[in-house]
C-alpha positions in Angstrom: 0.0 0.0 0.0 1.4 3.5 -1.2 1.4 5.6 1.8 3.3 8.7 0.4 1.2 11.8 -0.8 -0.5 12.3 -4.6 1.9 12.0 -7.5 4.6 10.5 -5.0 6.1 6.7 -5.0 7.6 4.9 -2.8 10.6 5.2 -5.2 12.5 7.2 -3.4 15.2 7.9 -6.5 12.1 10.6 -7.6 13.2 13.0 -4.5 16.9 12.8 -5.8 18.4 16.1 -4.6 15.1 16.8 -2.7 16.8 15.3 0.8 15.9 11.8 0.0 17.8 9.0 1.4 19.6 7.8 -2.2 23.1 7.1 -1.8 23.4 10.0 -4.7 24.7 13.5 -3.0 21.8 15.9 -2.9 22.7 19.5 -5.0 25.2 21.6 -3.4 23.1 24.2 -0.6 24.6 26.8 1.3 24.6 25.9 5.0 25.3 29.1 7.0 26.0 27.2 9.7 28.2 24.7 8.8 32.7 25.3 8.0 33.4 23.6 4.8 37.0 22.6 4.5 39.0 22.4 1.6 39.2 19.8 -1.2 42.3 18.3 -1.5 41.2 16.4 -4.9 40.5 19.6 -6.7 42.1 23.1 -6.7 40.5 25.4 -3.9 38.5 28.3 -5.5 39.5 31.8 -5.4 37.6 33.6 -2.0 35.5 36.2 -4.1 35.7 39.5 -2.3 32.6 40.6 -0.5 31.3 44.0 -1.9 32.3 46.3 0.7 29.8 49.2 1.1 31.9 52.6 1.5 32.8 53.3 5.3 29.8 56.5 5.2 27.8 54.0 5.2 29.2 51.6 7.6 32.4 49.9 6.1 33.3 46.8 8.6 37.0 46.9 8.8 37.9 43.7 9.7 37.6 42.8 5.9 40.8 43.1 4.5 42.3 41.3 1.2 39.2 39.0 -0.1 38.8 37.6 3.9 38.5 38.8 7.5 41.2 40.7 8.8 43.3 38.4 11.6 42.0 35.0 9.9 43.9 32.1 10.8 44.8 31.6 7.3 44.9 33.4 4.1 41.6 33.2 1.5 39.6 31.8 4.5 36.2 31.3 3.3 34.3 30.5 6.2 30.8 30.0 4.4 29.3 33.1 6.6 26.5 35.1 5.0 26.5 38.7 6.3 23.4 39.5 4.6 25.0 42.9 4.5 23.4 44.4 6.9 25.0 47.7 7.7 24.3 50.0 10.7 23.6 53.7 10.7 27.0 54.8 11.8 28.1 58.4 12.0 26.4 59.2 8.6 22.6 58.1 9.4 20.4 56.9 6.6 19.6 57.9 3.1 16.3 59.9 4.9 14.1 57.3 3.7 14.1 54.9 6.2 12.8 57.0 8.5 16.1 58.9 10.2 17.6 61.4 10.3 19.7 63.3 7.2 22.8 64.2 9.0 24.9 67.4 8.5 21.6 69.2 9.5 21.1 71.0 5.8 17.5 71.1 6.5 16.6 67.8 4.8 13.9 65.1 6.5 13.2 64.7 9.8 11.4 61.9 10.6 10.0 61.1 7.5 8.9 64.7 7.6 9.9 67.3 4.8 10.7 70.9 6.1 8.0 73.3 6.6 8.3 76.0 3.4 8.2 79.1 4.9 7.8 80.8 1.7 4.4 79.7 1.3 3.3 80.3 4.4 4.3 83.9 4.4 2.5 84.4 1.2 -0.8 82.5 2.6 -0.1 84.9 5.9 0.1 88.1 3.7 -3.1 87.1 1.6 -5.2 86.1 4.8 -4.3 89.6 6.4 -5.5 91.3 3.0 -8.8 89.8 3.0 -9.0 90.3 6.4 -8.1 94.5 5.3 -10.2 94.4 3.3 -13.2 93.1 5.0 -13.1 95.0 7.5 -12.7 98.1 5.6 -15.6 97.6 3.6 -18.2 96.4 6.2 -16.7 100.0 7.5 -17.6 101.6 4.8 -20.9 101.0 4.8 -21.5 100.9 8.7 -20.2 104.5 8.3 -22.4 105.8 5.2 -25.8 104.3 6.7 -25.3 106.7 9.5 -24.9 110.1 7.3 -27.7 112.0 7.8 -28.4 113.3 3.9 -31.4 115.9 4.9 -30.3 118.9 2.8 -31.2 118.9 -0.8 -29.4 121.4 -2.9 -31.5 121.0 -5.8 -34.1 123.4 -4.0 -31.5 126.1 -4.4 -32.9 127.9 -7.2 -30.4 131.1 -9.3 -27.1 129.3 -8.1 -23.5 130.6 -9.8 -21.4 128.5 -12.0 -19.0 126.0 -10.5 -15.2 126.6 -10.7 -12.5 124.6 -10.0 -12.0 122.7 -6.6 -14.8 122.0 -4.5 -16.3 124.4 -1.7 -17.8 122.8 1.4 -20.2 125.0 3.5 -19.4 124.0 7.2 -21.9 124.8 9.6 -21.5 124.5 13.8 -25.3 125.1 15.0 -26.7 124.9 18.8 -29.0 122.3 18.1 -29.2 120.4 21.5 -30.9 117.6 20.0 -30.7 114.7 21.8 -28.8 116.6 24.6 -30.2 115.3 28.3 -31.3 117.9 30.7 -27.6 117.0 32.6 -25.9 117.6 29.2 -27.3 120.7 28.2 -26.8 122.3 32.1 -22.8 120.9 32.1 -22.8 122.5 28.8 -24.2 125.0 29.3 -26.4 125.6 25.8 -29.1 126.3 27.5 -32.5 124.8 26.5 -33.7 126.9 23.6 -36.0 125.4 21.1 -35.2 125.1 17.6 -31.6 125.6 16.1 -29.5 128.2 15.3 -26.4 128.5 13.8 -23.3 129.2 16.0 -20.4 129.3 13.4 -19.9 129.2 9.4 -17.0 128.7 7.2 -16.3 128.1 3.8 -14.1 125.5 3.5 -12.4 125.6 -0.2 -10.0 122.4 -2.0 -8.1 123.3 -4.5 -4.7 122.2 -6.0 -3.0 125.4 -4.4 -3.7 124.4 -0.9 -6.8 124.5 1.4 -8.8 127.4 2.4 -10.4 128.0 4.9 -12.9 131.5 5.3 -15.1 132.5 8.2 -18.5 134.1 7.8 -19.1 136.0 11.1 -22.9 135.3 12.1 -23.4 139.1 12.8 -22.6 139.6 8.5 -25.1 141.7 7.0 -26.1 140.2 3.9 -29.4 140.5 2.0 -31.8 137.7 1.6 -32.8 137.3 -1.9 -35.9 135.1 -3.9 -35.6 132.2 -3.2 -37.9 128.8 -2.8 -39.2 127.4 0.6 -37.7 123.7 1.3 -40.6 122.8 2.7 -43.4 124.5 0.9 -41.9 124.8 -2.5 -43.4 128.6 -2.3 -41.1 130.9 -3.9 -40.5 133.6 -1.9 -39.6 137.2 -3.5 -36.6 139.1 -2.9 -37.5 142.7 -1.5 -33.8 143.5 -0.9 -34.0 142.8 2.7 -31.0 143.0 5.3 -30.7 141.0 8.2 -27.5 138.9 10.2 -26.4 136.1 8.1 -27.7 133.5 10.7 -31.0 135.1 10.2 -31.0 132.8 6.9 -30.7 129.9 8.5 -33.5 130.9 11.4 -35.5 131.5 8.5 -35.7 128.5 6.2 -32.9 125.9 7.2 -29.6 125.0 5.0 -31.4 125.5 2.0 -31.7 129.3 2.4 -28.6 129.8 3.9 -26.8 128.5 1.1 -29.0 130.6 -1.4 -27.8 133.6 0.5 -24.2 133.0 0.8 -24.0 131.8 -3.1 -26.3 135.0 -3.7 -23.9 137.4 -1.9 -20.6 136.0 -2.8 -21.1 134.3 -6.2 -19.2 131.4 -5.1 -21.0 128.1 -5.7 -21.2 125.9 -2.6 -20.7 122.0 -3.6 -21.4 120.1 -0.3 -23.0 121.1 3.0 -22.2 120.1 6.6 -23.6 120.8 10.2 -22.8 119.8 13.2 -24.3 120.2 16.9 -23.6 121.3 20.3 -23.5 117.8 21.2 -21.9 115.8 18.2 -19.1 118.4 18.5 -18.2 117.6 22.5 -18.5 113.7 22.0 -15.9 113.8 19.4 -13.1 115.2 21.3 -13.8 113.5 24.3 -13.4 110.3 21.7 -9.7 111.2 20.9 -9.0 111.8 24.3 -9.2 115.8 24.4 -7.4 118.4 21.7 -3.7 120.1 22.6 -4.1 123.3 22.4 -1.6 126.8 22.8 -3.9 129.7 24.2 -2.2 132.9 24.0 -3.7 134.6 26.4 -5.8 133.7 29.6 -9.2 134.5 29.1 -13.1 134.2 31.4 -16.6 133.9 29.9 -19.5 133.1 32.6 -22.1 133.0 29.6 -20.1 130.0 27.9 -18.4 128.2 30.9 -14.8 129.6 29.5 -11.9 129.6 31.7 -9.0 129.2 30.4 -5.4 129.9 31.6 -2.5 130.8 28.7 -0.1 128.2 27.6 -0.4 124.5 26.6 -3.0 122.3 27.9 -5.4 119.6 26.7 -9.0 120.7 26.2 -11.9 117.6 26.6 -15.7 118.1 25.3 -17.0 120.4 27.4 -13.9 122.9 27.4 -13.5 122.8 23.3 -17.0 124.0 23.7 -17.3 126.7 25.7 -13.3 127.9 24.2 -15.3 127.8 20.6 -18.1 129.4 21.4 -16.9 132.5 23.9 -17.0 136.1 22.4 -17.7 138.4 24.9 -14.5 137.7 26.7 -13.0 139.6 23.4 -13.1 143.1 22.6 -12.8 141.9 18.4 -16.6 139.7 19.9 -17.7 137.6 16.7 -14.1 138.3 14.6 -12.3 136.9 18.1 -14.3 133.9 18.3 -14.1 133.1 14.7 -10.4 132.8 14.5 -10.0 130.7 17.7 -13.0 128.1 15.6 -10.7 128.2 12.9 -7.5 127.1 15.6 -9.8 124.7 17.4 -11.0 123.1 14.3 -7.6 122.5 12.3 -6.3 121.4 15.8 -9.0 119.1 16.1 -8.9 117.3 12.7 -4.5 117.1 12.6 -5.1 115.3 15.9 -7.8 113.4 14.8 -6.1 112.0 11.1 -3.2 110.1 12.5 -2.2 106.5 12.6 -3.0 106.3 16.6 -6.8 107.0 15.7 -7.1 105.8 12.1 -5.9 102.4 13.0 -7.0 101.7 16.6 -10.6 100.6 16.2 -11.1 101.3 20.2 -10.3 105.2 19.3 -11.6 105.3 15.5 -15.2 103.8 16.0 -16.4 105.9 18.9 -14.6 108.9 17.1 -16.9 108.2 13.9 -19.6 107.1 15.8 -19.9 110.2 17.7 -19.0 112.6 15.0 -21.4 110.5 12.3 -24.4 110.5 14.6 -25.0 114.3 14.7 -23.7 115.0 11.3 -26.4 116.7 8.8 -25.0 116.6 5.3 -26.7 117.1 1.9 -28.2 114.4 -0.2 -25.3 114.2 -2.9 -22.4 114.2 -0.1 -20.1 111.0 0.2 -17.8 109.2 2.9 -15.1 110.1 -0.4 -16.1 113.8 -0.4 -16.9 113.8 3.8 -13.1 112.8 4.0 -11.9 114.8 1.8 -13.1 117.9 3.3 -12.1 116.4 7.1 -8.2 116.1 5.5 -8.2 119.5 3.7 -9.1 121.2 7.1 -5.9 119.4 8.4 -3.8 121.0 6.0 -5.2 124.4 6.6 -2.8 124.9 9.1 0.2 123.5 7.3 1.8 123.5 3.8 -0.2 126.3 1.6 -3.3 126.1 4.1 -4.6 129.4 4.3 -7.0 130.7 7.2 -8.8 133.8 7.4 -12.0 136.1 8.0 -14.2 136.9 5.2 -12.5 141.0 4.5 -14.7 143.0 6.5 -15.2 147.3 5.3 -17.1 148.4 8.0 -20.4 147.7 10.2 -24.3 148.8 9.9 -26.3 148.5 12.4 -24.2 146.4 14.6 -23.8 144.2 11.2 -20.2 143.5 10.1 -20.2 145.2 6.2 -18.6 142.8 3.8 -15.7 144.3 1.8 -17.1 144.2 -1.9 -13.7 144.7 -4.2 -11.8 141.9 -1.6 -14.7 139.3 -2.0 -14.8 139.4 -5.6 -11.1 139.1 -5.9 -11.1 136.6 -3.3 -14.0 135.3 -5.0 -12.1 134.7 -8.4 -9.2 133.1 -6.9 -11.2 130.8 -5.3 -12.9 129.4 -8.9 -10.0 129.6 -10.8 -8.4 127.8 -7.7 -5.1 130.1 -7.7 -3.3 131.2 -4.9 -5.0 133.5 -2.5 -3.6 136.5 -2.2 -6.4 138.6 -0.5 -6.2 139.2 3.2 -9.1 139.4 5.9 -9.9 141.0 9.2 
């Protein structure tokens, strides 16, 4: 019976060389384990030299011409396969097993390539753009949905040609609206109804500078036809004299831009007001206004009391310092020139990089400012800035301040200088430099 597996025999001669028992030698095998000596019956074979990786990466030394170095006898093959295994020695690996590249020229580490800085500088600047820019728009239009656009020019009816640069008519009335009973007593405005105005200027940008011109609220001007903003009644002229703030008492922005257009022939492009209020809350929002006074000066009916030198004024002293005039023997003239200081004082403090880009100081400096801000319906953030960083440069550069050239007074009314305000007048639209000089 054939015990052996399928396709087997109990010949045995069928497993020749396959460790069978035949008296025929089984194929020569290498046994690691096992010294074969030489044959005397045939001529021993030349020891083949081991390949030798170079000593970087390893080298074993002790192999030395073809055998092991100290070997009983020369060309000793001892039938031992090293497998050539070789260890990491001083050099490390190839970095792809894993190590470590050595000389530390920023190859692998761990497997792990270096991080390229390069890139990520370039994904750091592009984040920090969008980032920019986000938050500059969102800005943008948080800023111009708070702009109140009440005044509509296109009720001015007669109005002069335009000329070159732009002409803002700036406008600082006591308006108390929204004041609180403690406001308006620490304030002290007083708790009339209604609003007048308190301070105007012509603010002029042009390519030869800034200029910036102050119409005295006592001016005696003449009110001339013009159309009611709310009735859409037009209104004769009679050649009537009043106070140039009588304009405004009388029918709002509208008419006191008719008035000033009528009696200067200058074309006002863009109109701004501010209150009693808005006015305080900004400078207390940049932390007060420097300011040089000259000379010591007292006013009970405005709060003013101010000694002479430097000192920082907050909101309720920039108020009362604006608004004194009987403290001055000049009265309205005084006052108007220390507006013109306060305000170009206020704005190059207000445009700088400490406000501009520290959102704890440049938010509740817009905020406050926007809030009580009364613009017309064609004015935008674009123009509203321009006109904020032309009154910076009034007082620097070719920045020119002055009154509007007085002749004489009427009445108590300061009478304008005809000849000066035509010439000034002409400068202005042909935006050259002004030459004329005021009171």
């Amino acid at each position: 019976m054939n015990d052996w597996p399928d396709r087997r025999t109990g010949d045995r001669s069928e497993r020749y060389g396959r460790g069978s028992a035949s008296p025929q030698p089984e194929g020569a095998r290498a046994m690691p384990h096992i010294q074969r000596r030489p044959n005397p019956q045939r001529p021993p074979t030349p020891p083949q030299r081991p390949q030798v990786p170079p000593q970087s990466q390893g080298y074993d030394d002790r192999y030395q011409d073809g055998g092991y170095a100290n070997s009983p006898e020369p060309g000793y093959d001892s039938g031992y396969n090293t497998g050539q295994v070789y260890g990491s020695g001083g050099g490390g690996s190839d970095g792809r097993g894993g190590g470590r590249r050595g000389g530390g020229d920023g190859g692998y580490v761990q497997g792990r390539p270096a991080p390229d800085w390069r890139r990520r500088i370039k994904l750091g600047a592009l984040t920090l753009v969008v980032v920019v820019l986000a938050v500059s728009i969102s800005t943008y239009f948080w800023a111009d949905s708070k702009l109140k656009r009440e005044v509509d020019l296109s009720k001015v009816i007669e109005r002069p040609e335009s000329g070159d640069g732009t002409n803002y008519l700036i406008v600082g009335s006591d308006s108390r609206e929204g004041m609180s009973a403690e406001e308006k007593k620490r304030l002290r405005t007083g708790s009339a109804e209604g609003k007048r105005t308190d301070s105007m200027m012509i603010l002029h940008d042009g390519s030869n500078g800034p200029t910036l011109i102050s119409l005295p609220r006592d001016s005696n001007v003449e009110i001339p036809s013009f159309v009611g903003s709310e009735s859409g009644k037009t209104f004769q002229g009679t050649g009537r004299q009043v106070k140039l703030n009588a304009a405004y008492a009388e029918d709002g922005p509208e008419l006191l831009v008719r008035t000033v257009e009528f009696n200067t022939g200058l074309r006002i492009d863009h109109y701004v007001e501010i209150g009693f209020g808005g006015f305080a809350k900004i400078v207390d929002a940049i932390g007060g206004v420097e300011l040089d006074i000259p000379k010591a000066f007292k006013d009970k009916k405005s709060g003013a009391d101010f000694q002479a030198g430097k000192q920082t004024l907050n909101g309720e002293q920039s108020l009362a310092f604006v608004r004194t005039r009987y403290a001055f023997a000049g009265s309205d003239l005084d006052r108007t020139k220390n507006q013109q200081k306060f305000l170009a004082a206020l704005a190059s403090q207000t445009a700088t990089p400490g406000t501009i880009i520290n959102p704890f100081k440049l938010y509740p400096t817009m905020g406050a400012g926007l809030d009580t801000l009364i613009v017309d319906k064609d004015m935008s953030l674009w123009a509203l800035g321009n006109m904020f960083f032309a009154m910076k440069g009034v007082t620097g550069g070719d920045g020119t301040s002055m009154n509007m050239p007085i002749s004489g007074s009427v009445g108590g009314n300061l009478v304008w200088d005809k000849a000066k305000v035509k010439q000034l007048v002409e400068q202005l639209n042909n935006d050259e430099k002004v030459t004329v000089k005021g009171n």
